[in-house]
C-alpha positions in Angstrom: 8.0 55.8 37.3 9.5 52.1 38.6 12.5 50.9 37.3 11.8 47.6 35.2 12.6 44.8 37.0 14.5 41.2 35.0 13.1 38.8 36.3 16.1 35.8 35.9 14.3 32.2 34.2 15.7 28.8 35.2 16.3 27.1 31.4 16.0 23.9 33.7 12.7 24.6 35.4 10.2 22.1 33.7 7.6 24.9 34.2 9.4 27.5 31.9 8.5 28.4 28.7 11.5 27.5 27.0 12.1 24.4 28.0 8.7 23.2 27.5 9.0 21.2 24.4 6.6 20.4 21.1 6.7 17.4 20.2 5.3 17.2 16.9 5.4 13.6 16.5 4.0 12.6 19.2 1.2 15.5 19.2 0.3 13.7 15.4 0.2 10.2 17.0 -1.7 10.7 20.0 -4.2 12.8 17.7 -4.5 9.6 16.0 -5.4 7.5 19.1 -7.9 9.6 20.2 -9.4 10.8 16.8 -9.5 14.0 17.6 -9.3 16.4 14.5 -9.9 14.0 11.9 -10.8 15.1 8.7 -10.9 12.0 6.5 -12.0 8.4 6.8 -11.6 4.9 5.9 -14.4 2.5 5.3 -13.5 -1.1 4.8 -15.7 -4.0 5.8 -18.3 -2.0 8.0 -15.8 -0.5 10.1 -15.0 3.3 9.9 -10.9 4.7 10.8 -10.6 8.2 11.1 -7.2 10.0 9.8 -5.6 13.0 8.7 -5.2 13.9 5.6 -2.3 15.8 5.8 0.0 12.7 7.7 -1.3 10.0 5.2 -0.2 12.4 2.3 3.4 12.7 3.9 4.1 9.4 4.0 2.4 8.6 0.8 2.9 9.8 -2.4 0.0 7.9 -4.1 -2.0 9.0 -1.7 -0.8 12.7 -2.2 -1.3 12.7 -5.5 -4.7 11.3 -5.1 -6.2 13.9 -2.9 -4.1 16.7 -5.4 -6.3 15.1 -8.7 -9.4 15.1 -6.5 -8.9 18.8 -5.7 -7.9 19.1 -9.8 -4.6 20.6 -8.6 -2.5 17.6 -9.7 0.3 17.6 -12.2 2.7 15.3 -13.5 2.8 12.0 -14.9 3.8 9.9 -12.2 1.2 11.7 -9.9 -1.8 10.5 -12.1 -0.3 7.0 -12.4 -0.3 6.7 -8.2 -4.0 8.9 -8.2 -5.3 6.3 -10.7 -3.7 3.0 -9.1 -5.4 4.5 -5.9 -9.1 5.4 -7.9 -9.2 1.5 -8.4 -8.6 0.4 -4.6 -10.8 3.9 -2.9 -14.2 5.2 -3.9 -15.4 8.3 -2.3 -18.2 7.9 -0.3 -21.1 10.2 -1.9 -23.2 12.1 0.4 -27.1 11.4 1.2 -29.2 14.5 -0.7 -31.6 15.8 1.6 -35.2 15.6 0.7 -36.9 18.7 -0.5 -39.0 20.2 1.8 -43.0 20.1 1.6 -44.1 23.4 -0.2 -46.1 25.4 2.9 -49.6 25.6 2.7 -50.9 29.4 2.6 -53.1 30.1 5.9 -56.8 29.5 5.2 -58.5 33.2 5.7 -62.1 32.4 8.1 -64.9 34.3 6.2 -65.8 37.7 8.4 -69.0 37.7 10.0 -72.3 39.3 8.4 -72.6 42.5 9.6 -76.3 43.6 10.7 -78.0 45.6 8.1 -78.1 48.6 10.3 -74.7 49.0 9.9 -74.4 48.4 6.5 -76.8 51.3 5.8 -75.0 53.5 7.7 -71.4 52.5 5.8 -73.8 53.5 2.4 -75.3 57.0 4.3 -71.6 57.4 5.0 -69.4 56.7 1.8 -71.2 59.8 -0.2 -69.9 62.0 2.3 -66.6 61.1 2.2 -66.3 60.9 -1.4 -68.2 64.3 -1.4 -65.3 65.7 0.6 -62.5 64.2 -1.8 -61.3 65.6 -4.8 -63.1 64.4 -8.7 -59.7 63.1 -9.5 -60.1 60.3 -7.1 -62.2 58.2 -8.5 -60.0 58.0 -11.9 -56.7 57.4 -9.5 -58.6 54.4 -7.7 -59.7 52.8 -10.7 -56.0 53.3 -12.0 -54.7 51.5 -8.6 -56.9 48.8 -9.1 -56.1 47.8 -12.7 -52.5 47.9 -11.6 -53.0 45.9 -8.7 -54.7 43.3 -10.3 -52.0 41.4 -11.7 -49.4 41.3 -9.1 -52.9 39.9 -7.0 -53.2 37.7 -9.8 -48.5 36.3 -9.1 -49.5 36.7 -5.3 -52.5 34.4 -5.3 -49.6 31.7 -7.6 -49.3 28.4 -5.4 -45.5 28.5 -3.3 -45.6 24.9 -4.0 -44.5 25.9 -8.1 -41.5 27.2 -6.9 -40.5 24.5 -4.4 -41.1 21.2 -7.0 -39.0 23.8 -8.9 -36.3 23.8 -6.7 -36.4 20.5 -6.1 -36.3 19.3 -9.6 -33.0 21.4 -9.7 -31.2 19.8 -6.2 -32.4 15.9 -8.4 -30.7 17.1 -11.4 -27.3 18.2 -10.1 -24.6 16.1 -9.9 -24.3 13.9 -6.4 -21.6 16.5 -3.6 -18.9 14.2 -2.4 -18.6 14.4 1.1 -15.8 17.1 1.0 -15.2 20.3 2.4 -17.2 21.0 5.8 -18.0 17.4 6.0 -15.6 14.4 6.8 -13.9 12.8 3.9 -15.1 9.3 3.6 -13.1 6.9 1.4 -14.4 3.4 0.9 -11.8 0.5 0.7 -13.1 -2.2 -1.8 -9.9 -3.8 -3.0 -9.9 -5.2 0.7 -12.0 -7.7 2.6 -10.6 -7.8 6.4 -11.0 -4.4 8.2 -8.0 -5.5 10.2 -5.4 -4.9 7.4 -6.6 -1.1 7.1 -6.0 -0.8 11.1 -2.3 -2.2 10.9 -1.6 -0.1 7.4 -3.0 3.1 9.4 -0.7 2.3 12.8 1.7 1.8 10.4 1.9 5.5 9.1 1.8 6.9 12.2 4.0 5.0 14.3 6.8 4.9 11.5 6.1 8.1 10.4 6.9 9.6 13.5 9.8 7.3 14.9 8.2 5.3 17.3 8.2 1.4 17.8 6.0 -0.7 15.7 6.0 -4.1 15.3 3.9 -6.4 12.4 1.5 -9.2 14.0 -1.2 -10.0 11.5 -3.7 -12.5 12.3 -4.3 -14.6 9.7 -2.6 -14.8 6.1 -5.7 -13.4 4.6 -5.3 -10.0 6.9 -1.3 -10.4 5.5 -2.4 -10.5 2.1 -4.9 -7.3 2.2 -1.8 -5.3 3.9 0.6 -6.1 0.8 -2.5 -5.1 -1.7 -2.4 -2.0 0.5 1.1 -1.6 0.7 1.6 -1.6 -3.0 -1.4 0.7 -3.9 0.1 3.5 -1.4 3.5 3.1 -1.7 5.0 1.9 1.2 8.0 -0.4 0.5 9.0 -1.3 3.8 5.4 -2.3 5.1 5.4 -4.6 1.8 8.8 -5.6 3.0 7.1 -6.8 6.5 4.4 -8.6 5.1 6.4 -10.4 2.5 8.7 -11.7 5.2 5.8 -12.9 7.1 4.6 -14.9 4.2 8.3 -16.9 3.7 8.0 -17.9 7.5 6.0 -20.8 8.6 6.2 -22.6 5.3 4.6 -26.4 5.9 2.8 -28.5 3.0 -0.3 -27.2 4.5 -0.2 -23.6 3.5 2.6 -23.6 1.0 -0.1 -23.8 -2.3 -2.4 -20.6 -0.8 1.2 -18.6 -0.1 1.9 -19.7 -3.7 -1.5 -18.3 -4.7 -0.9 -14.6 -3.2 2.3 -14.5 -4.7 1.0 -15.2 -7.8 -1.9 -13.1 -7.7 0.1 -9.8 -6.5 3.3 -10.3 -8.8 5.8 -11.6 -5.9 8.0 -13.3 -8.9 11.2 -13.2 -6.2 9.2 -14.7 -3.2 7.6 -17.0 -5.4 10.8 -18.4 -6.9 12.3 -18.8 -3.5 9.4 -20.8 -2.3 9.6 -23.5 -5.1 13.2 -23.5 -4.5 12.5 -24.5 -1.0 9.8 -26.9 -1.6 11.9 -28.4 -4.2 15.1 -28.8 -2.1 12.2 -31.3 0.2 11.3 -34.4 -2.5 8.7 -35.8 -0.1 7.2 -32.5 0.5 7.3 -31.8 -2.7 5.4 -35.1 -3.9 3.2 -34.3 -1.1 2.3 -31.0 -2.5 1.8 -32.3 -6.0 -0.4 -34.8 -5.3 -2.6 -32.6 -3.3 -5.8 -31.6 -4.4 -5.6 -28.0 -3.5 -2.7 -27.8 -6.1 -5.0 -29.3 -8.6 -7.3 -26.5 -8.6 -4.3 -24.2 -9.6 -2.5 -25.5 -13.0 -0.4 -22.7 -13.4 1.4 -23.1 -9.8 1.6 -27.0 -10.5 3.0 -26.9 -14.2 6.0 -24.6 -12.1 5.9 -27.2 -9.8 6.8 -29.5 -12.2 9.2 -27.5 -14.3 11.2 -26.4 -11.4 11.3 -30.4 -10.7 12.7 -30.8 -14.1 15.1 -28.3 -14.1 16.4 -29.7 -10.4 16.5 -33.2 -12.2 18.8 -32.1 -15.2 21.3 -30.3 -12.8 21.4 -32.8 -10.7 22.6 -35.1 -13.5 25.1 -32.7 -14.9 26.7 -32.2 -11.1 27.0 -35.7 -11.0 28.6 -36.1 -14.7 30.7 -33.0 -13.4 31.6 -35.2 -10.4 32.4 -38.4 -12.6 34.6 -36.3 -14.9 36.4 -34.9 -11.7 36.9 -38.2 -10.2 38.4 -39.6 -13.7 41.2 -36.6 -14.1 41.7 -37.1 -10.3 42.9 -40.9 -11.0 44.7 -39.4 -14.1 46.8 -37.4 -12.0 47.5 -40.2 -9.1 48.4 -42.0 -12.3 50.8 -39.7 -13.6 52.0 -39.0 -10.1 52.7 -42.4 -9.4 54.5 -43.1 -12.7 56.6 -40.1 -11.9 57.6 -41.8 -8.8 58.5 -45.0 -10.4 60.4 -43.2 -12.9 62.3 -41.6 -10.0 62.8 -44.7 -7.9 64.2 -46.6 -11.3 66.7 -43.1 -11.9 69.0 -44.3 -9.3 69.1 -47.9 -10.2 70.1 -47.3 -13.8 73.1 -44.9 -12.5 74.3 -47.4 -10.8 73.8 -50.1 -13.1 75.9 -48.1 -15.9 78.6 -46.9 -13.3 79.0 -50.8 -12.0 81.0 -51.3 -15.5 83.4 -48.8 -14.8 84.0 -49.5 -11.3 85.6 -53.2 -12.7 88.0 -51.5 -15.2 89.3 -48.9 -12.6 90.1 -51.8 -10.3 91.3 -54.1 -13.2 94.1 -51.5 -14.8 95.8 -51.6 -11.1 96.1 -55.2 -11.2 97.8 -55.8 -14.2 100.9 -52.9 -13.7 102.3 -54.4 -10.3 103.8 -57.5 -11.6 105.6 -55.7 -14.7 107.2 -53.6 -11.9 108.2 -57.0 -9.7 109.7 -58.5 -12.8 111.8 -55.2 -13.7 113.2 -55.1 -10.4 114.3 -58.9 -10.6 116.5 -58.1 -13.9 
């Protein structure tokens, strides 16, 4: 026998097996772009997006949980609160029952010919001698056969077409077959109306999901608001995130009252709040707005409007009593600073003033002692 032979592998040879690498990610993603392997799909507007189950369950647990109650394998309360947020936004599609098929006609039998009377005579000349030939039982055992025979001829001769309208009746009474299992999973979106939104949720999942760029672009605000309907039924925080940054930017008096309007119709309390705070910061776009008639048509946004106008109004006045009380107990203190001074300044004056006094009698006592001296000495 040879001796085995190692054969050495270069780890940095692009051709070797080890170095060849899987990239999961990017396998998942470019699965995605070419639909290949797809065993679900969304429906929304006319327009059909394949996916994979598997990937939209990992990155959503609504979704998961969904699929799980579908399958009556899920559990928990928090999975039926996601499975039942997502049974309002997706209906499964139901599968078309195939028509029953048209009971088959039994073959019509042609009539045999007559047979010339010749040789009917000779089949009479001939069945005495056979029967001759045959045993005396045989005429009991045939007419035993043909008693028994006569009622499964009687269930043979029984129209097919019982048994298929049978059948059939059957297949109409059973409950509709979702289109599960072999067949493709077909969800239809109806909490949506722009196809568009499903599309950017969808290349959403599977760029993020596995780490490559993305970037948001919707097209129009209506597109923006399907995604955040989207993104709150599935659970995806930082999509919302995107699109509720997209509806903050570009505010004008133009489009301010239908941003209003998705906020208020999707819950958006902070975004909301921010808004008015905007608008209200701008009094002539703010009187603009008010006095629009798109505003009319939405009470509830305009009575905000107006409270949040208040409530600006009365701080404004209590800043500017804050401001009048500060500017008062400023001049206070100038005041008392400036008496201070005075007080300081007039100090000195009255030192000197009482020390003046004093100054005179020092000098004076001098004075009057040198001529008692002179006059001693003159004695």
């Amino acid at each position: 026998m040879s001796a085995a032979v190692k054969v050495p592998v270069d780890a940095a040879d692009g051709n070797a097996p080890m170095a060849a690498s899987c990239d999961v990610a990017d396998g998942l993603r470019k699965l995605y772009e070419r639909t290949e392997l797809c065993d679900m799909a969304f429906v929304a507007n006319g327009e059909r997006f394949p996916a994979h189950k598997a990937m939209l369950a990992a990155m959503s647990t609504h979704f998961r949980s969904y699929l799980q109650q579908q399958m009556g394998s899920g559990s928990g309360s928090g999975e039926s609160e996601g499975a039942t947020l997502m049974a309002g936004l997706l209906k499964p599609v139901v599968a078309p029952v195939a028509p029953a098929p048209a009971p088959e006609q039994p073959p019509v039998t042609e009539p045999a010919p007559a047979e010339a009377p010749e040789a009917t005579a000779a089949s009479t000349e001939a069945a005495p001698r056979e029967g001759s030939e045959a045993s005396p039982a045989a005429p009991e055992e045939s007419g035993k056969d043909a008693d028994a025979a006569a009622p499964l001829a009687s269930e043979a001769a029984a129209p097919q077409g019982a048994e298929d309208t049978k059948a059939a009746d059957a297949a109409a009474e059973a409950p509709p077959k979702l289109a599960t299992g072999s067949r493709r999973l077909e969800l239809d979106v109806t909490g949506v109306q722009t196809a568009e939104s499903v599309r950017i949720m969808l290349d959403y999942m599977y760029s993020v999901g596995t780490s490559s760029q993305w970037e948001y672009d919707p097209s129009s605000l209506e597109v923006n608001r399907d995604v955040l309907r989207l993104a709150q039924h599935f659970n995806l925080p930082h999509l919302h995130e995107y699109a509720a940054r997209w509806l903050a930017k570009g505010l004008a008096t133009s489009n301010v009252v239908s941003r209003l309007v998705i906020c208020e119709d999707l819950g958006l309390s902070l975004l909301r709040d921010k808004i008015i705070e905007q608008l209200t910061a701008h009094p002539t776009a703010l009187t603009m707005v008010c006095t629009s008639p798109e505003i009319m048509q939405h009470p509830k946004i305009l009575q905000d409007l107006l409270i949040q106008v208040a409530s600006v109004g009365a701080s404004a006045a209590k800043e500017k009593e804050k401001q009048k009380e500060k500017e008062l107990e400023k001049e206070k203190e100038k005041e008392e600073k400036e008496k201070e001074k005075e007080k300081e300044n007039q100090a000195p004056q009255a030192a000197e003033k009482e020390a003046a006094p004093t100054k005179q009698k020092v000098q004076e006592k001098p004075q009057q002692g040198g001529p008692k001296k002179k006059a001693k000495k003159g004695v």
